[in-house]
C-alpha positions as semicolon CSV with decimal commas, in nm:
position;residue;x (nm);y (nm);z (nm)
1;X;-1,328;0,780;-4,703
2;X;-1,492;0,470;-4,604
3;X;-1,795;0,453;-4,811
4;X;-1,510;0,559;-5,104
5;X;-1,309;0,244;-5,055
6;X;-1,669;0,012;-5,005
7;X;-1,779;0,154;-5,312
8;X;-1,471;0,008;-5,475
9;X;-1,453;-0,305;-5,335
10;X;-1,849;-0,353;-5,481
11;X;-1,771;-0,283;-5,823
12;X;-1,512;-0,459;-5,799
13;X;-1,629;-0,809;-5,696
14;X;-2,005;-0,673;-5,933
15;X;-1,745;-0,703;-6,223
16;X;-1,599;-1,037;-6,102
17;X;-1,247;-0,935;-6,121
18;X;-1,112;-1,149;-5,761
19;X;-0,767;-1,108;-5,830
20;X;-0,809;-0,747;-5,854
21;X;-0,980;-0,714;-5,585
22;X;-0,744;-0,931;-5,354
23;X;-0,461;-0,651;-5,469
24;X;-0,709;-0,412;-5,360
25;X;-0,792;-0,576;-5,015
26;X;-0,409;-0,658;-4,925
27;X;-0,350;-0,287;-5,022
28;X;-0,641;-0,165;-4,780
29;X;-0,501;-0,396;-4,517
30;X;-0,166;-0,264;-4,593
31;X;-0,257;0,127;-4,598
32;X;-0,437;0,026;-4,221
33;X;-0,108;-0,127;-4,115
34;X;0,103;0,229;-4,194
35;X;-0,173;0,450;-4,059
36;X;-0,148;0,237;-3,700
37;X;0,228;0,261;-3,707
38;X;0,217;0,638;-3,772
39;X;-0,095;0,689;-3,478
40;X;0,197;0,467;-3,302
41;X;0,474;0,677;-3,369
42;X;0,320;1,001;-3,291
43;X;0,183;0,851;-2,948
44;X;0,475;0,770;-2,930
45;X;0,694;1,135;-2,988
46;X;0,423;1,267;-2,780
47;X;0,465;1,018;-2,419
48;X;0,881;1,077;-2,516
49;X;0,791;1,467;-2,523
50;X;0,603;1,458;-2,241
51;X;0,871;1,223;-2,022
52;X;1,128;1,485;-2,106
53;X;0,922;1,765;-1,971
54;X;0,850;1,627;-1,699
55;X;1,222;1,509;-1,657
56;X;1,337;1,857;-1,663
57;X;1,070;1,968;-1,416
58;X;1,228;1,731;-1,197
59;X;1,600;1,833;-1,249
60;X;1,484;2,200;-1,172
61;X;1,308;2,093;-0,818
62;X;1,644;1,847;-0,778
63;X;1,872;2,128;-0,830
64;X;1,663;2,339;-0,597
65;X;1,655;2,067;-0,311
66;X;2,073;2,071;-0,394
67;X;2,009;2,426;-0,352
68;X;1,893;2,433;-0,004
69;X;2,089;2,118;0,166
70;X;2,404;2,259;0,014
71;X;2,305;2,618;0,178
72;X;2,251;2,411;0,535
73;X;2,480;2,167;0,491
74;X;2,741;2,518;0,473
75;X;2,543;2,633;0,767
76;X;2,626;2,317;0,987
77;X;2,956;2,298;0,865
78;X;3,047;2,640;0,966
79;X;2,877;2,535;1,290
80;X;3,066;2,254;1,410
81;X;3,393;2,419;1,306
82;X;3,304;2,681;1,569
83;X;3,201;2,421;1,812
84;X;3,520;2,227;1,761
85;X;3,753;2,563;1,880
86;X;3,527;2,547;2,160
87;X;3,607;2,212;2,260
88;X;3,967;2,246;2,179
89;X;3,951;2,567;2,429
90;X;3,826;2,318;2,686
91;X;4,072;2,018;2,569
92;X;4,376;2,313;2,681
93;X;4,268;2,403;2,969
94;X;4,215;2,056;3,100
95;X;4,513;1,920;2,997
96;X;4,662;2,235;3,195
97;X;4,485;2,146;3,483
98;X;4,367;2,481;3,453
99;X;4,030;2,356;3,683
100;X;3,998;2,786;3,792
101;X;3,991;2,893;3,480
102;X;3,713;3,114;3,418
103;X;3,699;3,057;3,053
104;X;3,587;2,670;3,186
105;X;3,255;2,741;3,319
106;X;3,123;2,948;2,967
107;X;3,271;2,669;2,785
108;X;3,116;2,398;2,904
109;X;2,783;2,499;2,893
110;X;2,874;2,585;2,515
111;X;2,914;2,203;2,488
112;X;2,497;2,142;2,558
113;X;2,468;2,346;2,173
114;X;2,369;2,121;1,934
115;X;2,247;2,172;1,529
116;X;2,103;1,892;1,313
117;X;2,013;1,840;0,944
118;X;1,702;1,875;0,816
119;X;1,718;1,850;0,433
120;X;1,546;1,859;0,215
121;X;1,430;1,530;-0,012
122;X;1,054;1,552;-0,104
123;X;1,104;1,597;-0,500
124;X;1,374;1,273;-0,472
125;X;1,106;1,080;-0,240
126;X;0,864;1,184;-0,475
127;X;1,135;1,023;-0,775
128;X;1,130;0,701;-0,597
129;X;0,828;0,612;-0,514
130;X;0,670;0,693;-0,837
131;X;0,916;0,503;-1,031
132;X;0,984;0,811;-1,208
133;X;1,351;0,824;-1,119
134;X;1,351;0,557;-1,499
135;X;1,300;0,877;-1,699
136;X;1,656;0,931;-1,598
137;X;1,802;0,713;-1,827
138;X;2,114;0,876;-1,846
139;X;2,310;0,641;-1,573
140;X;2,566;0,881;-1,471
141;X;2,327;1,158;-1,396
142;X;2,069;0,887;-1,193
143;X;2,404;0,763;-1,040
144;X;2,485;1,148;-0,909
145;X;2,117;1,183;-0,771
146;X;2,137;0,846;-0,592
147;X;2,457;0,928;-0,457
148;X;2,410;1,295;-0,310
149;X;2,083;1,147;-0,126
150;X;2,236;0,864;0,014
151;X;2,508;1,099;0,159
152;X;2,187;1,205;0,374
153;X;2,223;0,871;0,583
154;X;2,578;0,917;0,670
155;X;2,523;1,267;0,766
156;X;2,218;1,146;1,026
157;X;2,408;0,840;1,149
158;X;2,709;1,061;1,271
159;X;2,469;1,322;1,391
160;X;2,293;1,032;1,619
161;X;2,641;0,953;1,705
162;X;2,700;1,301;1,834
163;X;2,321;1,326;1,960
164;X;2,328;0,983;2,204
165;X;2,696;1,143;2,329
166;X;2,535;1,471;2,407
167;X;2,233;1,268;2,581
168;X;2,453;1,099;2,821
169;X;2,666;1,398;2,920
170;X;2,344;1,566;2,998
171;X;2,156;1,342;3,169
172;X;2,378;1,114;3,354
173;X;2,714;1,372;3,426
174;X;2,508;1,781;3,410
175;X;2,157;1,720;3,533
176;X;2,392;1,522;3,854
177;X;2,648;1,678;3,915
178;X;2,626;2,054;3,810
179;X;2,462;2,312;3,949
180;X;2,399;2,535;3,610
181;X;2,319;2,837;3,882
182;X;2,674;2,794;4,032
183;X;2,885;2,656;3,701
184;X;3,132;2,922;3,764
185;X;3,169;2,822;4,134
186;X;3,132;2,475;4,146
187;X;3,404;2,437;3,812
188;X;3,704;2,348;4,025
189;X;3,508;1,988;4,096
190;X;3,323;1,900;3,828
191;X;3,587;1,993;3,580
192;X;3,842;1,672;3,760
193;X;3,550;1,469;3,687
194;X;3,660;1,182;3,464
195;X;3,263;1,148;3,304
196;X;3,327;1,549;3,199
197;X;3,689;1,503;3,036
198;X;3,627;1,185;2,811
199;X;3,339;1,364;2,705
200;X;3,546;1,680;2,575
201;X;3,750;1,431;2,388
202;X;3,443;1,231;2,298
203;X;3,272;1,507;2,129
204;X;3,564;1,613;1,950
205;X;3,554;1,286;1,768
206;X;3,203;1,295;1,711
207;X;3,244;1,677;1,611
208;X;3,494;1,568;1,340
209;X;3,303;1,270;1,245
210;X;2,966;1,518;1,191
211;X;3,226;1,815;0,976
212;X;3,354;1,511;0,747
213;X;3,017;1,422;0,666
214;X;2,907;1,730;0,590
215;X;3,181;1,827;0,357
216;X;3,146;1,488;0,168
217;X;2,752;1,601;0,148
218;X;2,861;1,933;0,004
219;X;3,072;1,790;-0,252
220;X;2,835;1,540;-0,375
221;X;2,509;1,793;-0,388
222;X;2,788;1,983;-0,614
223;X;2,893;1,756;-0,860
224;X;2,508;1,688;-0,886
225;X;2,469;2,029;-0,979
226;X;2,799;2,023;-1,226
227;X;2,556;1,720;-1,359
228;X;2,310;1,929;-1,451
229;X;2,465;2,213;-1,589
230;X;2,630;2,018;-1,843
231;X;2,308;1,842;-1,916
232;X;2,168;2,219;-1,997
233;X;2,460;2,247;-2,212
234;X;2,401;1,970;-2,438
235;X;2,003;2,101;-2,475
């Protein structure tokens, strides 16, 4: 094709006819122009093809992350519901003054349980710090990722909350004062302690604070699913 269009351009200038030729040159630049455009274009339909596969590779790891914190956020929930009866058991029989109880002892050494969250974020870490979470140009869909993982920082502040409560209760009030051999016998005293009955009340808070967070985690994992579904709908 080259040596086709030299060969013109020769006999073209051999037969002294410039103006032709000039047509003919602005033509060949002109011809060079649309053939970068279109190498352009389809570079360009192929990087857009490729960002979309690899955007929906990413919304089927995101929706499996959902998957799995939504699953243990459940898990936690269900957890500190069953902790909180517990510590409402304990609230009763204080306030009763109920210090012989022999539901006491059981109880309060159900109060050293503890669960945390451990989710999981590696495909959104991996969004971030790639820069890939821009192929998400939809903003109400990048807004819904953000949002569900940031929900992951309240949920661990209220757990530390709950965590440094537990800490001091243990070390500064059980590991001192309780004999965990002798709970059952030695009940009657450490159950008028004031250190032991701010911290049934304590925990409840904290207890609440943790079941809040974990239902607003829930929710928002969800309507990041909901997100997605309707994205599969418009494909």
């Amino acid at each position: 094709m080259i040596k086709f269009f030299r060969h013109i351009r020769k006999k073209l200038l051999s037969e002294n006819k410039f103006s032709k030729y000039l047509i003919y040159a602005i033509g060949e630049i002109v011809l060079v122009i649309i053939g970068i455009l279109i190498a352009l274009a389809i570079n360009e339909n192929a990087k857009e093809k490729n960002n979309l596969e690899l955007r929906d590779l990413y919304i089927i790891q995101l929706e499996d992350e959902a998957n799995r914190n939504i699953e243990r956020l459940k898990e936690l929930k269900d957890f500190t519901i069953e902790m909180l009866k517990e510590v409402d058991t304990l609230s009763y029989i204080l306030y009763n003054k109920g210090y012989d109880n022999p539901k006491l002892p059981p109880k309060a050494f159900k109060l050293m349980d503890t669960e945390y969250f451990n989710p999981s974020t590696v495909t959104y870490e991996n969004l971030k710090f790639s820069g890939d979470l821009k192929l998400f140009d939809d903003l109400n869909l990048r807004n819904s990722i953000s949002e569900a993982y940031e929900t992951i920082n309240d949920v661990k502040y209220v757990e530390d909350l709950d965590f440094s409560g537990f800490e001091d209760y243990y070390f500064n009030f059980l590991i001192k004062n309780v004999s965990f051999f002798e709970m059952q016998l030695t009940a009657k005293n450490y159950a008028k302690e004031i250190h032991f009955q701010n911290y049934i009340l304590a925990r409840r808070t904290s207890l609440n604070l943790n079941k809040e967070a974990y239902e607003r985690s829930i929710k928002s994992f969800n309507k990041l699913k909901a997100v997605f579904a309707e994205l599969k709908d418009d494909n």
